[in-house]
C-alpha positions in Angstrom: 119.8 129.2 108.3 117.9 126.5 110.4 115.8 124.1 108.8 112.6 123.6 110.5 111.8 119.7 111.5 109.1 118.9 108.6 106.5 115.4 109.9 107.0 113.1 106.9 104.2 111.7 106.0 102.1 109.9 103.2 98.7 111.0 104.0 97.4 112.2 100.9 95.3 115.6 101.6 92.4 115.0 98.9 91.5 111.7 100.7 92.3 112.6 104.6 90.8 115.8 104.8 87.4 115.7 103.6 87.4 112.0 105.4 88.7 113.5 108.7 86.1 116.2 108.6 83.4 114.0 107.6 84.0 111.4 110.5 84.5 113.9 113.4 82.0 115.7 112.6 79.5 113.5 112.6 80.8 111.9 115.9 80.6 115.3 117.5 76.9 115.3 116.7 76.2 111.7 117.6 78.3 112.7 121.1 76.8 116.1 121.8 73.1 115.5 120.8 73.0 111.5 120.4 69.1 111.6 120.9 68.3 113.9 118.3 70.9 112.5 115.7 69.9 109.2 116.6 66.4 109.9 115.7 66.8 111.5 112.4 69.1 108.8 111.4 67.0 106.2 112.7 64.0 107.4 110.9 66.3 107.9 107.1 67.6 104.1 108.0 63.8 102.5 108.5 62.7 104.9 105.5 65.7 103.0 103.5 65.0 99.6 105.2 60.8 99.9 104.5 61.3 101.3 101.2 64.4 100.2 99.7 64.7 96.9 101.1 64.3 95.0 97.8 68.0 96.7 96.7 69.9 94.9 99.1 68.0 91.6 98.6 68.4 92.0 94.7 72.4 93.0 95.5 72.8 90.7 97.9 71.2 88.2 95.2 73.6 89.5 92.4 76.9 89.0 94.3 75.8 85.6 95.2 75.2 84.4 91.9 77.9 86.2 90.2 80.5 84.8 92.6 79.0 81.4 92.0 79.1 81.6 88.3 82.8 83.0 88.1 84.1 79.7 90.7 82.5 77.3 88.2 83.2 79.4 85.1 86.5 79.3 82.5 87.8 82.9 84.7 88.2 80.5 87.5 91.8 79.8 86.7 93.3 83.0 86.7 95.4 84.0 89.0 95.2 87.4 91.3 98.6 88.5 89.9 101.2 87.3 87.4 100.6 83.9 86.0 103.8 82.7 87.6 102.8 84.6 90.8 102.5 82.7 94.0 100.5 83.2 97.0 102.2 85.4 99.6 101.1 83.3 103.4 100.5 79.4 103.4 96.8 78.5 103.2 96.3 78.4 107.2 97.9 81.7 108.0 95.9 83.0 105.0 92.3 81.5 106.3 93.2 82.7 110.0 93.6 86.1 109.0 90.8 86.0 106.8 88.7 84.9 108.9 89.5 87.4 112.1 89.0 90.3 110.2 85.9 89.0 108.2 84.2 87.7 111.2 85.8 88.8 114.5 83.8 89.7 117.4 80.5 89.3 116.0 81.4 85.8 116.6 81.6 85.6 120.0 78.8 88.7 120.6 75.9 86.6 118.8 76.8 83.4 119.0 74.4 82.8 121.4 72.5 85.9 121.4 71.2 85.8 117.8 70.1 82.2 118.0 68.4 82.8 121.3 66.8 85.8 120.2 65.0 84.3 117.1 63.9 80.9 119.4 62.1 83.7 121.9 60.9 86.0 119.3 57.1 87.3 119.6 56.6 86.7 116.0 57.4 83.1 116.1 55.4 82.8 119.4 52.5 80.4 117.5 55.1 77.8 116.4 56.0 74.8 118.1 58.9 74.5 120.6 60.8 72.9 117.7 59.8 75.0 114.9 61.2 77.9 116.4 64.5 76.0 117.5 64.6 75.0 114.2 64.0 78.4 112.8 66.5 80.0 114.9 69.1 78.2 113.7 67.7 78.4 109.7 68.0 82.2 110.5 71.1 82.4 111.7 72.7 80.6 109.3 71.0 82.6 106.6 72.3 85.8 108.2 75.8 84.3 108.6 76.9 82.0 105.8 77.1 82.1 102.1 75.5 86.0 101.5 77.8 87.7 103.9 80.6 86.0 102.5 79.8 87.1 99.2 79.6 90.3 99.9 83.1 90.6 101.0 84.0 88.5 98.2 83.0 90.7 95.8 85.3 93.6 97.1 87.8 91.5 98.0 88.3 89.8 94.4 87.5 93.2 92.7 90.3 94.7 94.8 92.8 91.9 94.4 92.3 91.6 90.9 93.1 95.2 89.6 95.7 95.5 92.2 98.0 92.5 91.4 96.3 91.8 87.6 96.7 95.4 86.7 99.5 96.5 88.8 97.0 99.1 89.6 97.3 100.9 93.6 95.3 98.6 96.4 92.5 101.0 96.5 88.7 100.8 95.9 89.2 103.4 93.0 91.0 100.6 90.7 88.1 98.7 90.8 86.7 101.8 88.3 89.5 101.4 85.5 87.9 99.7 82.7 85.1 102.4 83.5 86.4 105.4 84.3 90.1 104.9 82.7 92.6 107.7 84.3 89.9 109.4 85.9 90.1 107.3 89.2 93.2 109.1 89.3 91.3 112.4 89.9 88.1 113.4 92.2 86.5 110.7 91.1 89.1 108.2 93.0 89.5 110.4 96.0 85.7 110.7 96.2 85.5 106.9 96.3 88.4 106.9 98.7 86.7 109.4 100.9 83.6 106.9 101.0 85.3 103.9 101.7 87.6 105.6 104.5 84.8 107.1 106.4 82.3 103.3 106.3 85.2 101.5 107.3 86.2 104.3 110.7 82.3 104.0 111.4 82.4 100.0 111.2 85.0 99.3 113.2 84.5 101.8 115.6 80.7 100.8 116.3 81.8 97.2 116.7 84.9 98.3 118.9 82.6 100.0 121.0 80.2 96.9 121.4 83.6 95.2 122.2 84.2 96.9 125.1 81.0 96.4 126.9 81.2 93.1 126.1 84.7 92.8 127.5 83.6 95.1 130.9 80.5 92.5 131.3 82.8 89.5 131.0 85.1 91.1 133.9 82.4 91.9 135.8 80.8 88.2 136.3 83.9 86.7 137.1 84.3 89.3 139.4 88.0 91.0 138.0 85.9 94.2 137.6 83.7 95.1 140.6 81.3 96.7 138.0 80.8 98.1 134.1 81.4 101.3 133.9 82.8 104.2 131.8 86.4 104.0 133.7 86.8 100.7 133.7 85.7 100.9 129.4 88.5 103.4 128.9 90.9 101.0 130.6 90.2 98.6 128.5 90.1 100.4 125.3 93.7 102.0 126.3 94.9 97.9 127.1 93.7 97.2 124.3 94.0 99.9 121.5 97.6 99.8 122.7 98.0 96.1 121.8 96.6 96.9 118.4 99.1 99.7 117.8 101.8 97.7 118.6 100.4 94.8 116.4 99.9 97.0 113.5 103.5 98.8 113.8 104.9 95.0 113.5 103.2 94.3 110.1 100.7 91.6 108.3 103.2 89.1 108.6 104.0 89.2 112.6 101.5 91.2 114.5 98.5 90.2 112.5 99.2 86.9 111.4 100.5 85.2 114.7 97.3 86.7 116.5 94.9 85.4 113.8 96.5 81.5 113.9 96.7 82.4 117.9 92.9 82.9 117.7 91.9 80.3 115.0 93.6 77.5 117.9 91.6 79.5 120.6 88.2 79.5 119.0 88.7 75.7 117.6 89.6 75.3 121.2 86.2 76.5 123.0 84.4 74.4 120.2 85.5 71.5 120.7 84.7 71.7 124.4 81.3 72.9 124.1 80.7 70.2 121.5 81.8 67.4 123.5 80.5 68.8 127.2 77.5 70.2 125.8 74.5 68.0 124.3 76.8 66.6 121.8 74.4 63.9 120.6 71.8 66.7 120.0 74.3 69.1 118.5 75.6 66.8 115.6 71.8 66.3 114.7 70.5 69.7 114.6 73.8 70.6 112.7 73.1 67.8 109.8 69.5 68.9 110.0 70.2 72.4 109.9 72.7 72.1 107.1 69.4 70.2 104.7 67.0 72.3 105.5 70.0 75.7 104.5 69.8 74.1 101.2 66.5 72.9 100.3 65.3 76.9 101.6 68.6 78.5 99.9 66.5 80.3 97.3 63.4 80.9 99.4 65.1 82.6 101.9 67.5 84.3 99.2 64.2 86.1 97.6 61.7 86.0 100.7 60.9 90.2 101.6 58.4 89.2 103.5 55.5 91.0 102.0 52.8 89.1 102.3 53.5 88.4 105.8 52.7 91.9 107.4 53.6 90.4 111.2 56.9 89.1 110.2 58.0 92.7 108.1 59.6 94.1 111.2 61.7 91.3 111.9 62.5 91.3 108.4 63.6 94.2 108.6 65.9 94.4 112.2 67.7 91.1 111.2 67.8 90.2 107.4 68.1 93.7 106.0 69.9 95.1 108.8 72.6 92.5 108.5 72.8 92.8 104.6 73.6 96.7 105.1 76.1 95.8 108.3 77.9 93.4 106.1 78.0 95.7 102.9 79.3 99.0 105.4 81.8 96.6 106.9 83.1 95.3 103.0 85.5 98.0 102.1 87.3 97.5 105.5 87.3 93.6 105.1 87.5 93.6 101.3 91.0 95.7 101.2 92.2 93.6 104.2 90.6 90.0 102.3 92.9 91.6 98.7 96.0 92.1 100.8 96.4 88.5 101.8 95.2 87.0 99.0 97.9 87.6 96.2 98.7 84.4 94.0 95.9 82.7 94.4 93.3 81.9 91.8 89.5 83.1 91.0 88.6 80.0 92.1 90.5 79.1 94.9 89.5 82.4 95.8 86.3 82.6 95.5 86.1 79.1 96.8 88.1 79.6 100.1 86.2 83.0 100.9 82.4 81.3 100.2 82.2 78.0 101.2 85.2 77.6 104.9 83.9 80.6 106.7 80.6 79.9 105.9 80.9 75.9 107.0 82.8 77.3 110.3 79.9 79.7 111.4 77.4 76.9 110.9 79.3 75.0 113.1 80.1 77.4 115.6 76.8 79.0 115.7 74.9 75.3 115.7 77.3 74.2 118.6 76.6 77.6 120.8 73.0 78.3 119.5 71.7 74.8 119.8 73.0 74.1 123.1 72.1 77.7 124.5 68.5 76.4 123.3 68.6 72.7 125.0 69.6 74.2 128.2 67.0 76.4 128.1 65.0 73.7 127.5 66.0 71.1 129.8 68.3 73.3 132.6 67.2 76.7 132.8 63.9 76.8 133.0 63.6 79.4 130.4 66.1 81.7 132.2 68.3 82.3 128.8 65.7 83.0 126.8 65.1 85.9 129.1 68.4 87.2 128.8 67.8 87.4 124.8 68.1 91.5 124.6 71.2 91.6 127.0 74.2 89.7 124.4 76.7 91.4 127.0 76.0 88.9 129.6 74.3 85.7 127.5 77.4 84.1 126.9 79.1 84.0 130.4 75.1 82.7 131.7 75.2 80.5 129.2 78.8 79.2 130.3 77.8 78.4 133.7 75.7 75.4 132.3 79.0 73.9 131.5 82.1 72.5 133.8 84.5 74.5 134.3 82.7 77.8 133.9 85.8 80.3 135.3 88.6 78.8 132.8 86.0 78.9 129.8 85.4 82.3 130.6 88.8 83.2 131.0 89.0 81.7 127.2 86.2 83.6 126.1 87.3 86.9 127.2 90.9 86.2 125.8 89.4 85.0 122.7 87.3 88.4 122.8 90.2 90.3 123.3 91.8 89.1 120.6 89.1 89.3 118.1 89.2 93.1 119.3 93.1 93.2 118.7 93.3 91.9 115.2 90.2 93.9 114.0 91.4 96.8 115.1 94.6 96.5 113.8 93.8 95.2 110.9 91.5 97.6 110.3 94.2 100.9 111.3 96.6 98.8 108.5 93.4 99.5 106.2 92.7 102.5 106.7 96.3 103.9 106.6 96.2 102.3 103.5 93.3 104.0 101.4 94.3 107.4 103.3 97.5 107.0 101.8 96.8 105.3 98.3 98.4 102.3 99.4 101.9 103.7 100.4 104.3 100.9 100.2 106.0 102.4 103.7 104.5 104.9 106.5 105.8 106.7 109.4 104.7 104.7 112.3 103.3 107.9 114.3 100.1 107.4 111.3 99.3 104.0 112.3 99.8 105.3 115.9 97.6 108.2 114.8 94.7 106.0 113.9 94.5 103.8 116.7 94.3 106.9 118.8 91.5 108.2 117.4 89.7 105.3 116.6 90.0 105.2 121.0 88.9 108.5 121.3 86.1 108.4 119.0 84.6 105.3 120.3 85.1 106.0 124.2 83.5 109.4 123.6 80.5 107.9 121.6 80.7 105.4 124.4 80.4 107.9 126.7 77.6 110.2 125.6 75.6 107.1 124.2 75.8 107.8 120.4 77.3 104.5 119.4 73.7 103.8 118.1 73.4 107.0 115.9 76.8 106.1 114.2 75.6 102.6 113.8 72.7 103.9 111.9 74.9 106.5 110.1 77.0 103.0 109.0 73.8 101.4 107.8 72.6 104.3 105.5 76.0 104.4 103.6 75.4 100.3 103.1 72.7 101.6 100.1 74.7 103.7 98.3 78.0 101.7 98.7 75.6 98.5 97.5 75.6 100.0 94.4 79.3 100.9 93.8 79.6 97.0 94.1 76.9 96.4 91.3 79.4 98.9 89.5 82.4 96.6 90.8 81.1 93.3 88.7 79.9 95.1 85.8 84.3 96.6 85.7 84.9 92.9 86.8 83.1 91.3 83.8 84.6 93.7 81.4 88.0 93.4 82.3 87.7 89.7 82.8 86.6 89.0 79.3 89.7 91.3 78.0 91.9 89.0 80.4 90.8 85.9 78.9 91.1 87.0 75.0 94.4 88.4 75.6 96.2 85.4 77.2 94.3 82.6 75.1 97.3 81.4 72.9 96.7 81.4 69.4 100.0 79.3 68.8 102.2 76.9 71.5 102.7 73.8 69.6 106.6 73.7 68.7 106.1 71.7 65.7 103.9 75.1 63.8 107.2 76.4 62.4 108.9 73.3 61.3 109.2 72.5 58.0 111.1 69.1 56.6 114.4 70.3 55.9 117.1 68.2 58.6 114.5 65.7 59.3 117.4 63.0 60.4 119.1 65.8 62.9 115.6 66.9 64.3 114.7 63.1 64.8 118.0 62.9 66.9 117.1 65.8 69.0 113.0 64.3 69.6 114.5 60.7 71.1 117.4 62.6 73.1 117.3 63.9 76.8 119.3 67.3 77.4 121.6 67.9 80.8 122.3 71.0 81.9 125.3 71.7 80.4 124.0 71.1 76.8 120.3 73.3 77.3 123.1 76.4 78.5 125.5 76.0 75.0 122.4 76.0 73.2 121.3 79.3 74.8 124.6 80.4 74.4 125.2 79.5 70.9 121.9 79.0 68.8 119.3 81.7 70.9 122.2 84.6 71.1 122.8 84.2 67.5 119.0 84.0 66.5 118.9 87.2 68.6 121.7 89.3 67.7 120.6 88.5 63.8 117.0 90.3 65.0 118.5 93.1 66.8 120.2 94.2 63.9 117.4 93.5 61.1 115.1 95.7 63.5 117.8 98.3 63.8 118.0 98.8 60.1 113.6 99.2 60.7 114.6 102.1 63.2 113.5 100.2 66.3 115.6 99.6 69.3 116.4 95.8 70.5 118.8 95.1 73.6 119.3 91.3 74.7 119.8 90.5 78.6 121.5 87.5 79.8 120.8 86.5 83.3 122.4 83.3 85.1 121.5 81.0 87.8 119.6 79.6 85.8 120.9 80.4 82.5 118.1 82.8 80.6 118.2 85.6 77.5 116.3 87.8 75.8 115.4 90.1 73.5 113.4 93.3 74.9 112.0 96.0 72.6 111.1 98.7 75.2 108.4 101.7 75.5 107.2 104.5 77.1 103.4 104.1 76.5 102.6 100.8 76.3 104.2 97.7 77.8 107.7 96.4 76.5 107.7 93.4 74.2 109.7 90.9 75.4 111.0 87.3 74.2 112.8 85.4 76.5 114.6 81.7 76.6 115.6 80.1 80.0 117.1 76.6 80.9 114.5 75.3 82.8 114.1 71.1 84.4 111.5 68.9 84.2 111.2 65.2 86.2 111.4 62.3 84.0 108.5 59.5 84.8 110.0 56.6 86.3 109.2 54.2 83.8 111.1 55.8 81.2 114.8 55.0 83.3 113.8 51.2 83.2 111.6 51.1 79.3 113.6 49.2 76.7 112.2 50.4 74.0 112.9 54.0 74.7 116.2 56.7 74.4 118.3 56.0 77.2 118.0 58.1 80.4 121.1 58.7 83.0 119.0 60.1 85.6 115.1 61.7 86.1 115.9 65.1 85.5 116.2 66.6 82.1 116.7 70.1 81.0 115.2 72.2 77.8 115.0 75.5 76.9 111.8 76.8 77.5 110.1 80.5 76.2 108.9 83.0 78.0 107.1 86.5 77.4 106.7 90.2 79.1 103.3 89.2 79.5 103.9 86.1 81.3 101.7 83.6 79.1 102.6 80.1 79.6 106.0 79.2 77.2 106.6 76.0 75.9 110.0 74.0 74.4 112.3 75.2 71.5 114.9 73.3 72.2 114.0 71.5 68.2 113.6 74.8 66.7 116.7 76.1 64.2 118.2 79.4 64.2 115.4 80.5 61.4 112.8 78.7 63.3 113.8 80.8 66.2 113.6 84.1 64.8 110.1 83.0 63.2 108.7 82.7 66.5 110.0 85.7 67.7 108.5 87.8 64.7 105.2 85.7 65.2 104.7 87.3 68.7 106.1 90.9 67.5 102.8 90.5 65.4 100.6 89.4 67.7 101.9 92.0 70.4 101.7 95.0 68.0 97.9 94.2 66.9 97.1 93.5 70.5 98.2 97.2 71.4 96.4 98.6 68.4 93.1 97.2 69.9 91.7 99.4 72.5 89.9 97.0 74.4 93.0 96.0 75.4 94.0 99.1 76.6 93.9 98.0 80.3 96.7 95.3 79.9 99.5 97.1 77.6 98.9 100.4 78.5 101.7 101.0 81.0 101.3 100.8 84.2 103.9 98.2 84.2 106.1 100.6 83.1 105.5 102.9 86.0 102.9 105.2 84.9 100.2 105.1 86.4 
């Protein structure tokens, strides 16, 4: 009998199915009436945005603060992962990437646009010429600095906490544990799955979509493209969709990454020569002033809804709200992508890295294209830019031909457009390949091929029948829902965190605790000596394997199980009591070096050293809580300490609280 050819793959039906019919369906609509679904979304998004506005700013609010709080708090020191875990890419690669997929086109598309656009706003029409420049840049970097960083940051953390902390799968459902327990598991999970799947398809391909027109434009005025139309936008999608494919197939750590430090030398790149051929005098000032004035209105702006300004309400509304919902639509995409990179570090550095750089870059990138797009308007246009305000697909290369060499620049800017394009969309296919398929360690490359295709489709389509603007409204209406899962996110955050902190806070690490005065001359021996090598290994050998070969047997006569491992390179043993439920206790000693201060080779007055480096043997537990030296303690002594954390272990597993950290998904579970 002939077996048919099965397609392997990892797709996991209670996520992809409901998700796939959820997306295409309501494409099809937006692409086969985009008037009529444009209209009833538009009119459920301004309902939300009129009516419901104060929930984003009090969300928006909440992240900030909470982020804030846990950077500055006693949580900032633990570590997204083991607490000998190590981050996984070296702080560049890890900033590049995180800032191309946080970021990304957006970048490059208001730039110059969004600055512009507040300076020649109607509603700021009674100010001065220099209260609206100043405004515009105020705005801006309201709309692109510390609150949409937090945002992502709250995803981001919540994800890479649970996923390296817990050992739980890289998926927004984990961030439910301490609430929903083995549920997320269930309907609940793929429900939250479903969610995240579907805002993430809709973000990227809106923005994708904007992309392309952007791209065509850019073609078109250095006259590549003899126009922007349809055929030359599905040229460019296949170019470029193709690229991300390909980028995607090759993994984080060679498609993604070498594009995102690629880009980060770009983007520096065009910065630096605005700065210093632009009005560089002007732009350094209005950066430093721009900077004061983002502090000193930090909390005015954060709370401001505008209501008792009537005039300024719609503006309110198109910009501050608008943007609070595109950022929180666009988190689950950048949050899982922000959580995969981002193993080994701390809370802190964490939260730090994610708040305060991006933030400090998009001032000065949007002060050095903003500002100058303004003083030429000012001073060399004749008001000609300011014109352009509602047409972002051509500002920028206008803008560029105040500037020397206006063809290379916007060769750059196009490549660095491109790019962007690139590593979003492949970092967003990675993503979504990854909550479709729980976070599968491997996939069949025809999936990731699979989603850049339609992601393609989808967006030249929409492209095509002009419905990109009802699925940019359909992302903005999932922003209020999904704002409130993230509420949900820090009150499971808070809750585990507090567990965390009680259950490694070490009751007992000073060596001398077990001592007692018996040998007194021997010990004293041992406290002025320095160990090599060779003598930390014979007392592993000797003193730990008899300590724990006594306690194997005394627990054997109790009915429980002991084994002791020996490992080499470097020399380490222990003795491992294992389970099925909860995690397996585990006390380990390894040889382990420390550097001896330089003064203590040339002090008098001190035991004599041969060389800087001394060896000890040093504990270690299942849990990874920091150990400290035994290399004093006696064979009884030994065996003390190893009862003493029996006893802590078995009334920390008794506790249910602590539930989440020794109920066994180390041990393959869940």
């Amino acid at each position: 009998m002939i077996k048919k050819p099965t397609l392997k793959t990892t797709l996991n039906k209670g996520i992809i199915v409901p998700s796939l019919i959820f997306i295409v369906g309501v494409c099809l609509l937006s692409a086969i009436y985009p008037k009529l679904t444009n209209d009833v979304l538009t009119v459920v998004k301004n309902f939300i945005f009129v009516n419901l506005n104060w929930v984003y700013v009090w969300s928006v609010t909440i992240f900030v603060l909470f982020l804030i709080y846990l950077m500055t708090s006693k949580y900032g020191n633990i570590r997204l992962g083991r607490n000998d875990s190590r981050p996984d890419y070296s702080f560049f690669s890890w900033i590049s990437m995180l800032f191309a997929a946080g970021m990304g086109i957006g970048l490059m598309y208001f730039s110059v646009a969004e600055p512009m656009q507040h300076y020649s706003n109607e509603v700021f029409a009674g100010k001065s010429v220099v209260q609206r420049a100043q405004n515009a840049q105020l705005y801006t970097f309201f709309h692109w600095g510390i609150h949409a960083w937090a945002i992502y940051g709250v995803v981001g953390l919540s994800l890479a906490y649970f996923t390296y902390r817990y050992r739980l799968p890289l998926s927004l459902r984990s961030c439910f544990y301490p609430l929903l327990k083995d549920k997320i598991k269930g309907r609940w999970g793929n429900l939250i799955d479903v969610f995240a799947l579907c805002s993430t398809f809709f973000g990227i391909t809106t923005t994708l979509g904007f992309g392309v027109v952007q791209i065509n434009s850019g073609l078109q005025t250095l006259n590549i493209l003899p126009e922007s139309s349809f055929v030359y936008q599905v040229i460019i999608v296949a170019v470029l969709v193709s690229l991300s494919i390909f980028s995607a197939v090759s993994g984080l750590d060679k498609g993604v990454k070498i594009l995102s430090s690629i880009n980060i030398v770009s983007v520096l790149t065009l910065l630096l020569f605005v700065l210093i051929l632009g009005p560089t005098v002007y732009l350094i000032g209005s950066f430093t002033e721009g900077i004061g004035t983002y502090i000193n209105s930090f909390f005015s702006l954060t709370f401001n809804t505008h209501v008792y300004e009537e005039n300024t309400q719609p503006w309110f509304y198109d910009w501050t709200i608008l943007y609070w919902a595109w950022w929180i639509s666009w988190s689950p995409y950048v949050g899982l992508f922000i959580a995969k990179i981002s193993k080994g570090r701390t809370i802190r550095e964490f939260i730090a890295a994610v708040l305060i750089l991006p933030t400090l870059f998009n001032f000065v990138w949007m002060s050095v294209f903003g500002n100058s797009a303004i003083w030429f308007d000012l001073n060399s246009a004749n008001g000609v830019l300011s014109q352009l305000a509602d047409n972002p697909d051509a500002l920028m290369f206008r803008f560029l031909e105040y500037l020397p060499l206006t063809k290379i620049v916007s060769f750059l800017v196009i490549s660095i457009i491109i790019i962007f394009f690139v590593t979003s969309a492949d970092s967003g296919i990675f993503v979504m390949n990854s909550i479709a398929t729980k976070n599968a360690k491997v996939s069949p490359k025809w999936q990731t091929i699979g989603w850049g295709i339609l992601l393609a489709v989808l967006a030249l389509m929409l492209l095509n029948a002009g419905g990109l603007a009802a699925l940019q409204s359909m992302t903005l209406i999932t922003a209020l829902p999904f704002s409130l899962i993230m509420l949900l996110f820090i009150v499971s955050l808070v809750k585990a965190l507090s567990i965390d902190r009680n259950y490694y806070e070490k009751d007992f690490s000073s060596t001398t605790v077990p001592w007692s005065g018996a040998s007194w001359k021997a010990r004293l021996k041992q406290v002025v000596s320095f160990y090599d090598d060779a003598s930390v290994d014979v007392f592993i050998q000797e003193r730990v394997k008899i300590a724990f070969e006594e306690l194997r047997t005394e627990f054997a006569k109790n009915n429980i199980e002991a084994t002791i491992n020996s490992y080499e390179s470097p020399l380490k043993m222990e003795i491992e009591i294992k389970h099925d439920i909860v995690n397996n206790f585990l006390y380990g000693v390894k040889n382990e070096s420390r550097i001896i201060s330089d003064y203590l080779l040339t002090e008098d007055n001190l035991p004599e050293v041969k060389n800087n480096i001394a060896h000890f043997p040093k504990s270690y537990f299942g849990d990874n809580r920091d150990g400290y030296d035994v290399q004093l303690f006696t064979k009884n002594e030994l065996i003390s300490d190893v009862l003493k954390h029996y006893e802590r272990f078995l009334e920390i597993i008794s506790e249910e609280n602590n539930e989440m950290f020794v109920s066994s998904n180390a041990n393959k579970r869940l």
